[in-house]
PDB file of N, CA, C, O and CB in Angstrom:
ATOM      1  N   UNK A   1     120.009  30.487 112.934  1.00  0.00           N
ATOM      2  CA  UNK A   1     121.122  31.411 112.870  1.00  0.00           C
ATOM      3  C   UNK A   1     120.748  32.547 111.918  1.00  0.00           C
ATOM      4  O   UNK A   1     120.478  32.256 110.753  1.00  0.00           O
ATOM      5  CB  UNK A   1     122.427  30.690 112.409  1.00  0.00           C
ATOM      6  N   UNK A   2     120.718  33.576 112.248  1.00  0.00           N
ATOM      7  CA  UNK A   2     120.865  34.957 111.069  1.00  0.00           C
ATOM      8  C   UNK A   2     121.352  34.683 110.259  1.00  0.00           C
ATOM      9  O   UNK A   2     121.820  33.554 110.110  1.00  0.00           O
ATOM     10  CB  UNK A   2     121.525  36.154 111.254  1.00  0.00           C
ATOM     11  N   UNK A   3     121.421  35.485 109.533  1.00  0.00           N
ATOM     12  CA  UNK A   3     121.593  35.744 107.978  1.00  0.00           C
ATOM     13  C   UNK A   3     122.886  36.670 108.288  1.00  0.00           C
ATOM     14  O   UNK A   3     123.937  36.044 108.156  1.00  0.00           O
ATOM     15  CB  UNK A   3     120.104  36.593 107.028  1.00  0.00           C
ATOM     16  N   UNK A   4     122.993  37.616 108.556  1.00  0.00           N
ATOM     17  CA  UNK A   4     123.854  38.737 109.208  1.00  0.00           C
ATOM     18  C   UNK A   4     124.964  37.925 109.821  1.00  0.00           C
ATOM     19  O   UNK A   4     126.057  38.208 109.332  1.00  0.00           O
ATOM     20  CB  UNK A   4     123.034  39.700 110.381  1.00  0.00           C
ATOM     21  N   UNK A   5     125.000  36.866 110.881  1.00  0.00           N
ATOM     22  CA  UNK A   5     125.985  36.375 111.415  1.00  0.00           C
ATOM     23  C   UNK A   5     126.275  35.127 110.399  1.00  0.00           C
ATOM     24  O   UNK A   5     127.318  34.655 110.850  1.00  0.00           O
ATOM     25  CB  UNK A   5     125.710  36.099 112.901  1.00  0.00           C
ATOM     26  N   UNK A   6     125.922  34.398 109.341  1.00  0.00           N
ATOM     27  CA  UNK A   6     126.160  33.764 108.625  1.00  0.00           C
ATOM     28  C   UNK A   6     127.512  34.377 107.433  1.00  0.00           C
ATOM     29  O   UNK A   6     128.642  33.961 107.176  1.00  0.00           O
ATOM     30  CB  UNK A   6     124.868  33.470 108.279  1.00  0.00           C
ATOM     31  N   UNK A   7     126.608  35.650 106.890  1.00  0.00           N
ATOM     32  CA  UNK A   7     127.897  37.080 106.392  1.00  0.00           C
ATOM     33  C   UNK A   7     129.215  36.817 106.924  1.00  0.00           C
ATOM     34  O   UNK A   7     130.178  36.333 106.331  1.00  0.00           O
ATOM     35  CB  UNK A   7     127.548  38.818 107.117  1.00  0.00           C
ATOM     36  N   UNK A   8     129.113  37.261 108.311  1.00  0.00           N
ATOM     37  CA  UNK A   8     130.003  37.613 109.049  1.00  0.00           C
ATOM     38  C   UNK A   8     130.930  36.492 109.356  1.00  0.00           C
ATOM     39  O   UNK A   8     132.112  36.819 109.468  1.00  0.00           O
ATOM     40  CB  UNK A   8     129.463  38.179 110.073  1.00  0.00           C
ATOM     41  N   UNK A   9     130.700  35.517 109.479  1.00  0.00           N
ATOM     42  CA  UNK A   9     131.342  33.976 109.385  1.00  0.00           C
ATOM     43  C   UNK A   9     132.449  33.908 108.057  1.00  0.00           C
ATOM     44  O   UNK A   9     133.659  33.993 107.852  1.00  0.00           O
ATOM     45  CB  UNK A   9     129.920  32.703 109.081  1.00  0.00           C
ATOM     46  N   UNK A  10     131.026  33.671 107.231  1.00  0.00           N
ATOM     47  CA  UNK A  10     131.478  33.895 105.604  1.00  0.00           C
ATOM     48  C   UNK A  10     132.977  34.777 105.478  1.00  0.00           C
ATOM     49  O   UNK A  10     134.003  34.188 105.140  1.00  0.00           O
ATOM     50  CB  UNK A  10     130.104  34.933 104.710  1.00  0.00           C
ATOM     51  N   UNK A  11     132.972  35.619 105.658  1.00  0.00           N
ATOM     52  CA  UNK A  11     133.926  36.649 105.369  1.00  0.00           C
ATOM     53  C   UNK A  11     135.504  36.260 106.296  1.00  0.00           C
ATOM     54  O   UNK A  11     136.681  36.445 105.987  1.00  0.00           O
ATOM     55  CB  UNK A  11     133.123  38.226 105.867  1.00  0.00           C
ATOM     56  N   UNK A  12     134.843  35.641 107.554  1.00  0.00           N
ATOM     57  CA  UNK A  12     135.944  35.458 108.313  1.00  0.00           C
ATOM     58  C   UNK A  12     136.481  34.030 107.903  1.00  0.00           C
ATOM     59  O   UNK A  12     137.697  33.839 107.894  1.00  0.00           O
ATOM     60  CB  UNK A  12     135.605  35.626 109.825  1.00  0.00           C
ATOM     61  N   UNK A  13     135.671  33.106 107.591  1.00  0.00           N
ATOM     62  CA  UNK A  13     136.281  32.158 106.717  1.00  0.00           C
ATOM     63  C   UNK A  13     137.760  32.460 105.247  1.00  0.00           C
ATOM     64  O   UNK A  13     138.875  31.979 105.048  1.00  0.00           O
ATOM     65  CB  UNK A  13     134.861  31.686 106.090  1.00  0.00           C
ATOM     66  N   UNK A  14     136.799  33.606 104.480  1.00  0.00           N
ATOM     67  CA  UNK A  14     137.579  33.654 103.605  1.00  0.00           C
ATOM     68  C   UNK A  14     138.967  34.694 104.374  1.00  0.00           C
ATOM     69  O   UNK A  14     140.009  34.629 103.722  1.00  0.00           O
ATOM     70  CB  UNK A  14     136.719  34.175 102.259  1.00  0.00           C
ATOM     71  N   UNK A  15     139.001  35.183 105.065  1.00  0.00           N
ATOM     72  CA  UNK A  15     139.468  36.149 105.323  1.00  0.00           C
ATOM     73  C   UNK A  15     141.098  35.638 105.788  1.00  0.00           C
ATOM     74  O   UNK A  15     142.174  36.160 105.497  1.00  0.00           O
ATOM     75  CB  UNK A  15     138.513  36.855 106.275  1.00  0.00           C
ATOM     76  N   UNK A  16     140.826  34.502 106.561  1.00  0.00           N
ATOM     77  CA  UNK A  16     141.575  33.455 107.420  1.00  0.00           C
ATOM     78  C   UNK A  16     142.028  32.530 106.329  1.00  0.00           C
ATOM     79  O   UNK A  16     143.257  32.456 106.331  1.00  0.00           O
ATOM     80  CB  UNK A  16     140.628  32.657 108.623  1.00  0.00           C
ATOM     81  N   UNK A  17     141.496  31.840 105.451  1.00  0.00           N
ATOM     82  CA  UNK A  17     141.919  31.490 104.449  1.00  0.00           C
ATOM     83  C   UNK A  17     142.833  32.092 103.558  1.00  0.00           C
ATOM     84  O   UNK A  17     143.603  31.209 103.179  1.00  0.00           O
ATOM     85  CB  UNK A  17     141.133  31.280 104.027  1.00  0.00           C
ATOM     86  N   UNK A  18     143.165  33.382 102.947  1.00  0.00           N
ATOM     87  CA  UNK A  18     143.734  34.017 102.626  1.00  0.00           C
ATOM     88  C   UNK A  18     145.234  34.433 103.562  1.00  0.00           C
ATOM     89  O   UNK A  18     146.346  34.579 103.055  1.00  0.00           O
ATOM     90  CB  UNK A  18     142.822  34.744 102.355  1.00  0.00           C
ATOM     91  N   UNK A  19     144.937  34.551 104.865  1.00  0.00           N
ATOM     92  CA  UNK A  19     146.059  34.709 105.728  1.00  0.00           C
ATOM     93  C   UNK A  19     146.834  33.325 106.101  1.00  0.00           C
ATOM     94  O   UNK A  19     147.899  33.207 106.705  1.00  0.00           O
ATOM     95  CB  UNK A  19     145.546  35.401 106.993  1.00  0.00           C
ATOM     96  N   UNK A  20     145.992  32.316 105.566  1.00  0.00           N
ATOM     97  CA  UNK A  20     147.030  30.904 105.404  1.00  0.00           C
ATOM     98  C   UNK A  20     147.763  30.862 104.436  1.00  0.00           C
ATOM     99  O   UNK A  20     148.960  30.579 104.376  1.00  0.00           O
ATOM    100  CB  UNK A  20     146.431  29.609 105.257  1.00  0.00           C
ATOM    101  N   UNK A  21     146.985  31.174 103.582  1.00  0.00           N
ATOM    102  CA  UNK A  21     147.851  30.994 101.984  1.00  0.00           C
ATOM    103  C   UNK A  21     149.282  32.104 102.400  1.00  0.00           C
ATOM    104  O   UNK A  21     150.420  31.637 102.420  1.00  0.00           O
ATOM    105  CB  UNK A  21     146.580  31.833 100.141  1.00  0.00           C
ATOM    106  N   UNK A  22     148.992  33.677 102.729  1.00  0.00           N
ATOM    107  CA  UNK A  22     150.090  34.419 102.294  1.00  0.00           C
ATOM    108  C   UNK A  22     150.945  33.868 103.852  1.00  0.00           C
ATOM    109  O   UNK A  22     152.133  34.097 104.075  1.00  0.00           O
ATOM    110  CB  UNK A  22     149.717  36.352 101.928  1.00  0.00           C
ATOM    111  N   UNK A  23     150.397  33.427 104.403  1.00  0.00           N
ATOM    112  CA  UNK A  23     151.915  33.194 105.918  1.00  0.00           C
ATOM    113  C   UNK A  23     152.243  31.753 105.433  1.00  0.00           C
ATOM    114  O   UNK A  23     153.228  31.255 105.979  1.00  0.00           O
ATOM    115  CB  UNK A  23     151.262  33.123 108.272  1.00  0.00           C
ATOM    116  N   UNK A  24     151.800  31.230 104.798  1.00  0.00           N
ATOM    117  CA  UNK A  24     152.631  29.936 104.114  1.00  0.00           C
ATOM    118  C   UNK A  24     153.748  29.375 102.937  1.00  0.00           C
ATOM    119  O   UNK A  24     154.566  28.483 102.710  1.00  0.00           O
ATOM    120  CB  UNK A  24     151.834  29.379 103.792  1.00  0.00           C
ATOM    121  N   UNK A  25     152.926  31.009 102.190  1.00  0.00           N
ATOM    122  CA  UNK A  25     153.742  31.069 101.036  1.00  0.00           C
ATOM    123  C   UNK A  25     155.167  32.008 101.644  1.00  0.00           C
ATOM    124  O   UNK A  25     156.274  31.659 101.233  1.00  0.00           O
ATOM    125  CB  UNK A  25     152.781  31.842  99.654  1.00  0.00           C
ATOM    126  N   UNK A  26     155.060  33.254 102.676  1.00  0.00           N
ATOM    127  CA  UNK A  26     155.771  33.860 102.686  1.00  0.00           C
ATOM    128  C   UNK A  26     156.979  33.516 103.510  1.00  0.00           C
ATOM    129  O   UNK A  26     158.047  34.116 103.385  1.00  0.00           O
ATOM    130  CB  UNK A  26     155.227  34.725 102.817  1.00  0.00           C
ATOM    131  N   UNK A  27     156.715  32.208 104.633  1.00  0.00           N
ATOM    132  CA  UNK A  27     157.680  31.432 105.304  1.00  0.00           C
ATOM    133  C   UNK A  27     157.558  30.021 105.152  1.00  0.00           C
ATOM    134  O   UNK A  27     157.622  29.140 106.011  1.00  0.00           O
ATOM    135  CB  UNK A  27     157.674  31.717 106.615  1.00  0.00           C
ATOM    136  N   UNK A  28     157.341  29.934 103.712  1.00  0.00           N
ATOM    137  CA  UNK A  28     158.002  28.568 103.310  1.00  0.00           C
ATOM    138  C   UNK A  28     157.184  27.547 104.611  1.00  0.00           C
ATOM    139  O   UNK A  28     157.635  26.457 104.965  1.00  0.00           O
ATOM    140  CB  UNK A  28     160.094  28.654 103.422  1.00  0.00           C
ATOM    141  N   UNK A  29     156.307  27.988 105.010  1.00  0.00           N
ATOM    142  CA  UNK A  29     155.127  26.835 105.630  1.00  0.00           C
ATOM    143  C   UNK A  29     155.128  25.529 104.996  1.00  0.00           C
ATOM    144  O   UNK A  29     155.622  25.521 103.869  1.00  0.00           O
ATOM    145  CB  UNK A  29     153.557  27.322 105.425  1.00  0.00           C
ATOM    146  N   UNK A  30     154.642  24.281 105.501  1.00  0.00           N
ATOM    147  CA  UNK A  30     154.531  23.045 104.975  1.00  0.00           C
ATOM    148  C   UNK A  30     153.423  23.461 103.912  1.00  0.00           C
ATOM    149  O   UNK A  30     152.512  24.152 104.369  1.00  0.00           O
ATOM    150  CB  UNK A  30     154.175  21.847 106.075  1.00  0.00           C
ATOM    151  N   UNK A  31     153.366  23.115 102.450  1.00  0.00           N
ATOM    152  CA  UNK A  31     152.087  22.979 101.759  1.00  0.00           C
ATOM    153  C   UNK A  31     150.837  22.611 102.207  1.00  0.00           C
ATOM    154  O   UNK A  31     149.756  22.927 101.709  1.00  0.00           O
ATOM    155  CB  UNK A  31     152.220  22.265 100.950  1.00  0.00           C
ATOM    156  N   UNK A  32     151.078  21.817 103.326  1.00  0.00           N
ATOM    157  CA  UNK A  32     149.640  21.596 103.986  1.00  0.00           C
ATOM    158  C   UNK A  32     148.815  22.469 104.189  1.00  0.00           C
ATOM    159  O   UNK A  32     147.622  22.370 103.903  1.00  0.00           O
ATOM    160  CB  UNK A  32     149.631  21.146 105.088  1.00  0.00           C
ATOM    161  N   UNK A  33     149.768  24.180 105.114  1.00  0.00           N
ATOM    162  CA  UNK A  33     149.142  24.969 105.637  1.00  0.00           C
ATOM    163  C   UNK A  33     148.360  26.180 104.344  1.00  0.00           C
ATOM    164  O   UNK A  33     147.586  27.136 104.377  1.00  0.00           O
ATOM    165  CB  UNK A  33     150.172  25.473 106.716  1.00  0.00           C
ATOM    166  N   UNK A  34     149.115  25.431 103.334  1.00  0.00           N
ATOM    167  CA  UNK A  34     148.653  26.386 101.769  1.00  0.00           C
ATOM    168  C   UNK A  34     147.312  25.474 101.627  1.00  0.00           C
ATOM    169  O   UNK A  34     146.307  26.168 101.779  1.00  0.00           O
ATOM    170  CB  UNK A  34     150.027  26.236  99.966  1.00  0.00           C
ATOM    171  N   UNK A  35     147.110  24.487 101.445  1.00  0.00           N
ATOM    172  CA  UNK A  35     146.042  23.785 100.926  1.00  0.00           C
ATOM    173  C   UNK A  35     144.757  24.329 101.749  1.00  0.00           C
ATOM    174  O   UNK A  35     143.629  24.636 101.364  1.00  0.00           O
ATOM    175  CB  UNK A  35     146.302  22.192 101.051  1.00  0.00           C
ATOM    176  N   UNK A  36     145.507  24.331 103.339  1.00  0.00           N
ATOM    177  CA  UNK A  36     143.926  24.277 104.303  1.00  0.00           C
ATOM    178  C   UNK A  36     143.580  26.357 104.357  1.00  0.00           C
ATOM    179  O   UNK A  36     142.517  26.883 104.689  1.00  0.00           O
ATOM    180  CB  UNK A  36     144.386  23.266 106.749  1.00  0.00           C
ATOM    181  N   UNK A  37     144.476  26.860 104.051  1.00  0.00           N
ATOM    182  CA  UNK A  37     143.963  27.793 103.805  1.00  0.00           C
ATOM    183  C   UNK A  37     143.553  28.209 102.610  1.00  0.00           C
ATOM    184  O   UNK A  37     143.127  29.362 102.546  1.00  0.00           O
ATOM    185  CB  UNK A  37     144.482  28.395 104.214  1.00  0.00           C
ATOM    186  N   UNK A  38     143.589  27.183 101.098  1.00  0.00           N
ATOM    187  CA  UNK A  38     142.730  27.790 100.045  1.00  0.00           C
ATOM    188  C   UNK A  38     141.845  26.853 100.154  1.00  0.00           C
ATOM    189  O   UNK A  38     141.004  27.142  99.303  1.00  0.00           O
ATOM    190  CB  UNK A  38     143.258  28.045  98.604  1.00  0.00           C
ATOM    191  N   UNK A  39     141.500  25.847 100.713  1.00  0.00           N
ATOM    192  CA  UNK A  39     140.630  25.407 100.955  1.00  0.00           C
ATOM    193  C   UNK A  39     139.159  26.126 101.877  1.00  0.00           C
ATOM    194  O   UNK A  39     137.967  25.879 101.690  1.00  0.00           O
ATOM    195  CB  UNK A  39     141.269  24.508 101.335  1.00  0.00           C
ATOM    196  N   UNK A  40     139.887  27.194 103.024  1.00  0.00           N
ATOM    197  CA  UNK A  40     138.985  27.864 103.475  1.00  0.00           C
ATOM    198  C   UNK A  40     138.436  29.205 102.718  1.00  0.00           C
ATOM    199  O   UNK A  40     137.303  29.680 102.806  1.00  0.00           O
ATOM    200  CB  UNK A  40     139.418  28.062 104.632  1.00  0.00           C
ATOM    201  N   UNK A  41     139.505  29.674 101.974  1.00  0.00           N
ATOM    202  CA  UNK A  41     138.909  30.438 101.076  1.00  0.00           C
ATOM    203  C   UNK A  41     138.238  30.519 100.359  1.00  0.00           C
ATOM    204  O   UNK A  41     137.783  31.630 100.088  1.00  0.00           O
ATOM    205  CB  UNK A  41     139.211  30.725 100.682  1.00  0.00           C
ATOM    206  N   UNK A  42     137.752  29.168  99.553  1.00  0.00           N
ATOM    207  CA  UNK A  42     137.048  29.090  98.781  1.00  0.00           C
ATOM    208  C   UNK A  42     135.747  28.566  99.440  1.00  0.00           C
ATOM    209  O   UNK A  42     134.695  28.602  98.802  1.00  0.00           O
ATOM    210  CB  UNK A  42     137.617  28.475  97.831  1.00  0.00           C
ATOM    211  N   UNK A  43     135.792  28.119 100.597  1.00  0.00           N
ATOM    212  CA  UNK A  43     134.788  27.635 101.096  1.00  0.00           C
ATOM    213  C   UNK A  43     133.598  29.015 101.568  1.00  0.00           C
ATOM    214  O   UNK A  43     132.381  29.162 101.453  1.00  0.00           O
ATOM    215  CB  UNK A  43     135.397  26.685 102.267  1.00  0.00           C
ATOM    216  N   UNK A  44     134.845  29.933 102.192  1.00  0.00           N
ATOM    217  CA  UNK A  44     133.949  31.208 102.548  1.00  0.00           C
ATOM    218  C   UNK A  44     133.564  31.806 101.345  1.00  0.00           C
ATOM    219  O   UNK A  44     132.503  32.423 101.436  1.00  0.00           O
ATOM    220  CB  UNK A  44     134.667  32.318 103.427  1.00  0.00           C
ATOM    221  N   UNK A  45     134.087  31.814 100.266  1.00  0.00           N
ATOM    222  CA  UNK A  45     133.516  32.639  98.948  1.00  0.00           C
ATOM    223  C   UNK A  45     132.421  32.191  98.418  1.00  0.00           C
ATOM    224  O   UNK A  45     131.604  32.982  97.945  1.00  0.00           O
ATOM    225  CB  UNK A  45     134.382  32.686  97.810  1.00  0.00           C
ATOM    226  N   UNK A  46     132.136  30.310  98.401  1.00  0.00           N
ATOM    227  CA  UNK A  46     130.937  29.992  97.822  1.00  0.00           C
ATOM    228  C   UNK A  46     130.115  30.440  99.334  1.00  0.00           C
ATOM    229  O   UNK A  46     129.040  30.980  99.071  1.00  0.00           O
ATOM    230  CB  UNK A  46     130.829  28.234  97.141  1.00  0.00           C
ATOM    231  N   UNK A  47     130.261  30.383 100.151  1.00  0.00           N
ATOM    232  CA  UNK A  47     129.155  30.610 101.453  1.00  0.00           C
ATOM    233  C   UNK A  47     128.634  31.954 101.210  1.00  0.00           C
ATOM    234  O   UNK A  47     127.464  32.283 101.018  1.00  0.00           O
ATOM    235  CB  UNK A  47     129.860  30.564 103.122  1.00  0.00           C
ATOM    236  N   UNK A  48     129.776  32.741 101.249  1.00  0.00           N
ATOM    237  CA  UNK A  48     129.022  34.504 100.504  1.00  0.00           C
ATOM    238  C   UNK A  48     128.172  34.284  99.525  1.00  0.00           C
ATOM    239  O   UNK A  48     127.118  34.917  99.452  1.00  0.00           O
ATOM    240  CB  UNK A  48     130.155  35.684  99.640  1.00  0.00           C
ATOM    241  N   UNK A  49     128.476  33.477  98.761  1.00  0.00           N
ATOM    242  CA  UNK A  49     127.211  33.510  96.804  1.00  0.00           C
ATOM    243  C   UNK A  49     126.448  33.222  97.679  1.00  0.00           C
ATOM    244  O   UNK A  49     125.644  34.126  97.910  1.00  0.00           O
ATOM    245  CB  UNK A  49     127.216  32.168  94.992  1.00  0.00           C
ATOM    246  N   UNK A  50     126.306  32.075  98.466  1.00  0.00           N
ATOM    247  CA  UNK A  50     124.920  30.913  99.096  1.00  0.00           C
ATOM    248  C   UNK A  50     124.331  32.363  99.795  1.00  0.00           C
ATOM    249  O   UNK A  50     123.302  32.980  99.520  1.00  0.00           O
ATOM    250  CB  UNK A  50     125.457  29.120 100.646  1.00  0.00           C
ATOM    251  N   UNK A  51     125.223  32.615 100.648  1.00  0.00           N
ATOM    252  CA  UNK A  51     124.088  33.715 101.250  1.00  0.00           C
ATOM    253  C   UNK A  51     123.363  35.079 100.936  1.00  0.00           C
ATOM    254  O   UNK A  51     122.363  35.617 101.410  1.00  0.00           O
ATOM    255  CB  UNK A  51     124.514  34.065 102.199  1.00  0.00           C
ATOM    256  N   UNK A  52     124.159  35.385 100.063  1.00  0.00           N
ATOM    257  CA  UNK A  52     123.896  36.632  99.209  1.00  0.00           C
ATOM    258  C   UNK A  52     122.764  36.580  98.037  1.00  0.00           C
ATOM    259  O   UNK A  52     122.171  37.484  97.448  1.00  0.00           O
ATOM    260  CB  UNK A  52     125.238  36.985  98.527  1.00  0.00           C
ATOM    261  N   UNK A  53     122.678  34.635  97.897  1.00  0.00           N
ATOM    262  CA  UNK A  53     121.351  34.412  96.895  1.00  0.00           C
ATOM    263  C   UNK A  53     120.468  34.362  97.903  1.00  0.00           C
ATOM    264  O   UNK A  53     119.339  34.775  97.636  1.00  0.00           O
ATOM    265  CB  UNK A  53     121.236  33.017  95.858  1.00  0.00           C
ATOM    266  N   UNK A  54     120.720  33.877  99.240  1.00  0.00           N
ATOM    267  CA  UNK A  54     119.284  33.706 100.148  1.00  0.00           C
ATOM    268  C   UNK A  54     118.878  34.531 100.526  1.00  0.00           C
ATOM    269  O   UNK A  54     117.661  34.616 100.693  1.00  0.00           O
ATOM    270  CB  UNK A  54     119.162  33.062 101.190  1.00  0.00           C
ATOM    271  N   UNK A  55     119.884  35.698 100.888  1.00  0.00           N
ATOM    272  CA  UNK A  55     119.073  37.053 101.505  1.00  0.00           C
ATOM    273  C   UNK A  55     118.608  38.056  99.955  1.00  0.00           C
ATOM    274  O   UNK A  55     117.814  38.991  99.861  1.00  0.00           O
ATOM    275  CB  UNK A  55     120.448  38.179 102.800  1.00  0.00           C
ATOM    276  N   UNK A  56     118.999  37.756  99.475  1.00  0.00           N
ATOM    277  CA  UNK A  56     118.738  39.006  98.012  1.00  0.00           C
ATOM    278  C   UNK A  56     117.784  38.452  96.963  1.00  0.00           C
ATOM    279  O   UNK A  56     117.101  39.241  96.309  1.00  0.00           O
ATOM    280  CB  UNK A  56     120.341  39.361  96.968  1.00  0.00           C
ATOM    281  N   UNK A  57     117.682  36.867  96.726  1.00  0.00           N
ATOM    282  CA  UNK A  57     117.293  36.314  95.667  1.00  0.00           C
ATOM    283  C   UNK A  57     116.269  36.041  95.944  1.00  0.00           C
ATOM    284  O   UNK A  57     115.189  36.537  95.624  1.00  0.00           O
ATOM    285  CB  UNK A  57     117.884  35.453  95.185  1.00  0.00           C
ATOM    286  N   UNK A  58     116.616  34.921  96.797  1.00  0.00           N
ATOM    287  CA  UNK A  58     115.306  33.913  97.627  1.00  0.00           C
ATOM    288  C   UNK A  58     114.469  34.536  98.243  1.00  0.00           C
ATOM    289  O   UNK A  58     113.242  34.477  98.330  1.00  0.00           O
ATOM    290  CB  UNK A  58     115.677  32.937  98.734  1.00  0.00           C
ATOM    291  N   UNK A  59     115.602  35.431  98.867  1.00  0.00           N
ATOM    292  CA  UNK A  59     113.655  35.746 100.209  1.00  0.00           C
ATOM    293  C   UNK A  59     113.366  37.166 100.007  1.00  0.00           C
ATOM    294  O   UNK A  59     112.850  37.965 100.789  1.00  0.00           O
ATOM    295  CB  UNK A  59     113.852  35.612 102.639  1.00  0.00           C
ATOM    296  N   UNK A  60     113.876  37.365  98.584  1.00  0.00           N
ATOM    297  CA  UNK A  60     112.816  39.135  97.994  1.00  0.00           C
ATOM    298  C   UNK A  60     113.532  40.246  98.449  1.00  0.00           C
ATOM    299  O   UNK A  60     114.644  40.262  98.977  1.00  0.00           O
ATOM    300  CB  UNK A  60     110.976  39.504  98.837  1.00  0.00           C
ATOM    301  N   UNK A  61     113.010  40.892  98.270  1.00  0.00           N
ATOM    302  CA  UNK A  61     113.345  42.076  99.144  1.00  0.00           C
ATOM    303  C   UNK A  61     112.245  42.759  99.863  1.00  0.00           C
ATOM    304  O   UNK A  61     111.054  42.714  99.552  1.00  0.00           O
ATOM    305  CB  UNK A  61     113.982  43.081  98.358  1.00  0.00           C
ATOM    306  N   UNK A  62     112.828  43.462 100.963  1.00  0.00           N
ATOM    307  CA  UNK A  62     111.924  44.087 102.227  1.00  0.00           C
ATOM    308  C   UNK A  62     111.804  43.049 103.318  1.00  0.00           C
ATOM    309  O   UNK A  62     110.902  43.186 104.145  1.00  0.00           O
ATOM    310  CB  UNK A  62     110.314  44.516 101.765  1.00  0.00           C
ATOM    311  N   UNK A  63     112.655  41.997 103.398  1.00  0.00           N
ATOM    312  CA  UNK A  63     112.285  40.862 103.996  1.00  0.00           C
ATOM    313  C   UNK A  63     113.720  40.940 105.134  1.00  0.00           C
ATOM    314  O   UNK A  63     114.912  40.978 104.831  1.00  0.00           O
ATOM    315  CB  UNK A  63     112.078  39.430 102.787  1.00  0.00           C
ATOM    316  N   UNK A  64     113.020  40.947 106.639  1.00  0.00           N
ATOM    317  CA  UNK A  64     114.351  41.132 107.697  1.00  0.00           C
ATOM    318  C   UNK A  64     115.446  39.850 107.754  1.00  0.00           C
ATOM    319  O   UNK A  64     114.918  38.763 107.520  1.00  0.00           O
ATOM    320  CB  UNK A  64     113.717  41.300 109.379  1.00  0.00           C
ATOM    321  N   UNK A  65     116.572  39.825 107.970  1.00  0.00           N
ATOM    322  CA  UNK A  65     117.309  38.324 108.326  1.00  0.00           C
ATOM    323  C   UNK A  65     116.889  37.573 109.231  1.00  0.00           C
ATOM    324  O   UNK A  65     117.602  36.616 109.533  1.00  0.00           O
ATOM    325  CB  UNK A  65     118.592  38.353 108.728  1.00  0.00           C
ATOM    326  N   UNK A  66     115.706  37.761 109.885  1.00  0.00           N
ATOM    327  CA  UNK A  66     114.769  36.660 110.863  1.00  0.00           C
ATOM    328  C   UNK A  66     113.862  36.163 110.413  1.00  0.00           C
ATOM    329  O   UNK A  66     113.274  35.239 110.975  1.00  0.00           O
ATOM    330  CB  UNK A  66     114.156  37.065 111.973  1.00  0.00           C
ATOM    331  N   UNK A  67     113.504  36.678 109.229  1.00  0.00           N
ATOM    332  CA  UNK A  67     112.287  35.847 108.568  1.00  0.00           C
ATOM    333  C   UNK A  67     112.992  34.872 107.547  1.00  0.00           C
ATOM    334  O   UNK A  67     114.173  34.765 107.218  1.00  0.00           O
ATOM    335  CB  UNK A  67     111.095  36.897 107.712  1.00  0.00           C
ATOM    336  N   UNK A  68     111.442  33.957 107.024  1.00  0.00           N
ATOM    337  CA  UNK A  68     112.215  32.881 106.408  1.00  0.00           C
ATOM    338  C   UNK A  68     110.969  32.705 105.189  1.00  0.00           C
ATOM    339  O   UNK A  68     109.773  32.499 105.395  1.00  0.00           O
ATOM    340  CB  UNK A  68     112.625  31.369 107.578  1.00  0.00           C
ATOM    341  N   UNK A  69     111.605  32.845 103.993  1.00  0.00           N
ATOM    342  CA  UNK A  69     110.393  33.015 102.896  1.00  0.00           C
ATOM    343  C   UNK A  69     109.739  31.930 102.825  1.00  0.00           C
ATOM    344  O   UNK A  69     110.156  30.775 102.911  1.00  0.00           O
ATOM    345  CB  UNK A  69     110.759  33.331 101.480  1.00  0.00           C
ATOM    346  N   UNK A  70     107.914  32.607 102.542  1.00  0.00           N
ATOM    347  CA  UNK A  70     106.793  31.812 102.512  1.00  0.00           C
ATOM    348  C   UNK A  70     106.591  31.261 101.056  1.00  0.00           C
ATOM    349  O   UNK A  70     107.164  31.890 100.166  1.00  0.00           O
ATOM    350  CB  UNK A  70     105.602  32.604 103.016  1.00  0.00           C
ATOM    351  N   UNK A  71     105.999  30.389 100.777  1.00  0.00           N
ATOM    352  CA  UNK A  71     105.816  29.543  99.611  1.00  0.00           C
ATOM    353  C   UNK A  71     104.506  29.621  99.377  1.00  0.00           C
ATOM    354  O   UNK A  71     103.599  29.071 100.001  1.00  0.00           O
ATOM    355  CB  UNK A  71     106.251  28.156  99.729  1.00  0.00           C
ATOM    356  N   UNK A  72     104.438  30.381  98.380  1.00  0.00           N
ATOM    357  CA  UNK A  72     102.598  30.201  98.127  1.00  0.00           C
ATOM    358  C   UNK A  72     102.613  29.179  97.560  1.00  0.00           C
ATOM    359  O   UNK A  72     103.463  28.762  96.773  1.00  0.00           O
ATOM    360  CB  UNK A  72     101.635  31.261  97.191  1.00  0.00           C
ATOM    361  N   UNK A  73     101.364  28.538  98.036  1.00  0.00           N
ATOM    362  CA  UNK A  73     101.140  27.113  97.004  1.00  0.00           C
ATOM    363  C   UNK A  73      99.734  27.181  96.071  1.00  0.00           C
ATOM    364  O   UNK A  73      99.155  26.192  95.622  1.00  0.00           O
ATOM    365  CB  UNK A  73     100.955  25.544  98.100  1.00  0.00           C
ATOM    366  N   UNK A  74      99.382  28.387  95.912  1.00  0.00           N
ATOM    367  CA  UNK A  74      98.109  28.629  95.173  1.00  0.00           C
ATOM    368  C   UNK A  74      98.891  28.655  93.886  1.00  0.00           C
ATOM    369  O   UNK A  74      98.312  28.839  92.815  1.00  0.00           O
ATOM    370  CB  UNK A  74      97.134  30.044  95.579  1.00  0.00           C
TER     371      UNK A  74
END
């Protein structure tokens, strides 16, 4: 899977998460529907760090979202 469509997930995770919390809080929704949407929120926010260290940290820079960093072992 890309890197790019991983982002794009990411974001829609948190994004959807956030629209649970405020349509739950704002019509008195069961708490359930509060939990599973800060539950997705936070899930998409650590997925953004995860991916934002793999494409920026881990695999350098100049490096496309199809490649996958090499390990020198010298």
């Amino acid at each position: 899977m890309h890197i790019r469509m991983l982002g794009s997930l990411s974001l829609a995770l948190t994004v959807i998460g956030v629209a649970l919390i405020v349509l739950g809080a704002v019509a008195h929704l069961n708490p359930t529907v509060i939990l599973i949407g800060l539950l997705l929120a936070i899930a998409g926010g650590v997925k953004m760090v995860v991916v934002y260290l793999w494409r920026d940290v881990v695999s350098g820079p100049g490096l496309d979202d199809r490649s996958t960093p090499v390990i020198d072992t010298d």
